[in-house]
C-alpha positions in Angstrom: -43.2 33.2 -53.4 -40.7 32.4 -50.6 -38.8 29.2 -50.1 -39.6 26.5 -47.4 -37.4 27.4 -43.8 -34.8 24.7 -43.3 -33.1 24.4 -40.0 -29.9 22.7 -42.2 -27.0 25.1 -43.0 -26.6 25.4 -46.6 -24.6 22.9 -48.2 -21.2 24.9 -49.0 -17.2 23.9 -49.8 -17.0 23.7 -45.8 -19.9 21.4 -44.8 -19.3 18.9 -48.1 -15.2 19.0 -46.9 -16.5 18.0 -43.3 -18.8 15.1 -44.2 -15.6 14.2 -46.7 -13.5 14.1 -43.7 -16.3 12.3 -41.4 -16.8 9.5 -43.6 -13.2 9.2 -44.0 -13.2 8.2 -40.3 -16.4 6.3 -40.4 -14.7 3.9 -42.8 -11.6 3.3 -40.8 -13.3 2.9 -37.9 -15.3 0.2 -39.0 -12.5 -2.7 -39.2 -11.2 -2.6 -36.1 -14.7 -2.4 -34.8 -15.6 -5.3 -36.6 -12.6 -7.3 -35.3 -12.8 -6.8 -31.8 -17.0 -7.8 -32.1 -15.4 -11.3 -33.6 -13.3 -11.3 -30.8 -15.2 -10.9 -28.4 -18.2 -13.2 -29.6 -15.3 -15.5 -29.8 -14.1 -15.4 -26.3 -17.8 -14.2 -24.5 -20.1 -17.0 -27.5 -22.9 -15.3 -29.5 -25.7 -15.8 -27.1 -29.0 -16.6 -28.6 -28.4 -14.6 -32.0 -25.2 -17.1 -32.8 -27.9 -19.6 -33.2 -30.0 -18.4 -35.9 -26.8 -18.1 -37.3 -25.3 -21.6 -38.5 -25.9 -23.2 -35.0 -23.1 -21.6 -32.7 -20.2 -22.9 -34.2 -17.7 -20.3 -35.2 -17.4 -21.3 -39.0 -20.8 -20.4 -39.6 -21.9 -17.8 -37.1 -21.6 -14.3 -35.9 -17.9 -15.0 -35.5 -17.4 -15.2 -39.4 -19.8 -12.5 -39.9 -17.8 -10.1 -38.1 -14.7 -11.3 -39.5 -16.1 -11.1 -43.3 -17.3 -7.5 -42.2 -14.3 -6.7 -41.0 -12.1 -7.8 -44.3 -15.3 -6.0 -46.6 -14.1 -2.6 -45.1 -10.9 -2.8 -45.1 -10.4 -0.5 -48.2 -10.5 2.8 -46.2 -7.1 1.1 -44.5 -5.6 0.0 -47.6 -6.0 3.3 -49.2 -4.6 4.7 -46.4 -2.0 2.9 -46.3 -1.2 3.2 -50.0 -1.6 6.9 -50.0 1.5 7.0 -47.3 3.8 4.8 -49.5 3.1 7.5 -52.5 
């Protein structure tokens, strides 16, 4: 018997090193994405999601969910920044 075709390379040392090294940058990229959507739902308002989320003000709505997002993925920057003081 043969195995099923797959269009995916295998998975070697190479393509586990490079998804490593992609979600390494995935995670830092996150915060500052995260803090510039607060910012900007700040300065621009929420539009008609803001209201299903605490009634537009900024406390309650997509403002402090970005914000709380932002601070959740913040480890990828502290362990950065730890890993440079080592």
């Amino acid at each position: 018997m043969t195995a099923p075709a797959s269009a995916a390379p295998p998975a070697g040392h190479d393509g586990v090193a490079a998804a490593r090294h992609l979600a390494k940058w995935l995670g830092l990229a996150a915060t500052p994405t995260f803090a510039i959507m607060a910012l900007l739902t700040a300065a621009l308002g929420g539009g008609p999601a803001d209201m299903l989320c605490g009634g537009g003000s900024w406390q309650g709505g997509m403002v402090a969910m970005y914000l709380l997002m932002s601070a959740f993925h913040s480890a990828a920057w502290l362990r950065l920044i730890a890993g440079r003081r080592a």
